[in-house]
C-alpha positions in Angstrom: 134.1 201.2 -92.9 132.6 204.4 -93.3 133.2 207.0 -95.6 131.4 210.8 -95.3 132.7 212.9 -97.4 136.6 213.3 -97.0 137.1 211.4 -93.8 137.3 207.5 -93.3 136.4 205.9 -90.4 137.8 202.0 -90.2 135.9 199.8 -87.0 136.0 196.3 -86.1 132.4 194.4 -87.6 132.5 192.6 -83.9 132.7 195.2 -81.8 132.1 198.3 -83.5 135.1 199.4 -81.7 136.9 202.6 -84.2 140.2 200.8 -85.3 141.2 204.1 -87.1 139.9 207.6 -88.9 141.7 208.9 -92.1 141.0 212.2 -94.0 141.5 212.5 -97.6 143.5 215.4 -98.9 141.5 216.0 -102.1 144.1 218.4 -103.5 147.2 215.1 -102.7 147.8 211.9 -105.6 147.5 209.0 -103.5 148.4 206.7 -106.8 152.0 205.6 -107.1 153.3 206.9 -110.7 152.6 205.0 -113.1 156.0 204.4 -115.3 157.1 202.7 -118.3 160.0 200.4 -118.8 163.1 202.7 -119.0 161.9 205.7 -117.3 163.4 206.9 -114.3 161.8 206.9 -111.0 161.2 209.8 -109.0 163.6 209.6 -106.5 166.9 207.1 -106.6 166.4 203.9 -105.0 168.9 203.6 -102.0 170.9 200.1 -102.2 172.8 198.9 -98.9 176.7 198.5 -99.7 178.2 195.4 -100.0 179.1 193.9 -96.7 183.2 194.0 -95.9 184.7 190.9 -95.4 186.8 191.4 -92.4 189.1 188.4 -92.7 191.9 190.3 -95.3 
């Protein structure tokens, strides 16, 4: 890995071969929020419906 200032190069040790390149939005939280027991998330999480039993 190598990092110069705001961009991220990944490679393979092996090979040397680039597996991938990032760049780092300074002014963007990376960090999932931190939150206490109680408090809501930020957004709703989305549940899948109970399945229908189609033998009524």
């Amino acid at each position: 890995m190598v990092i110069a200032d705001n961009h991220v190069t990944t490679s393979l040790a092996a090979t040397g071969e680039i597996i991938t390149e990032h760049y780092i939005d300074t002014a963007r939280d990376y960090q999932k929020p931190y939150w206490k027991k109680g408090d809501p998330p930020l957004e709703p999480k989305h549940e899948k419906p109970a399945p229908q039993n189609k033998n009524n």
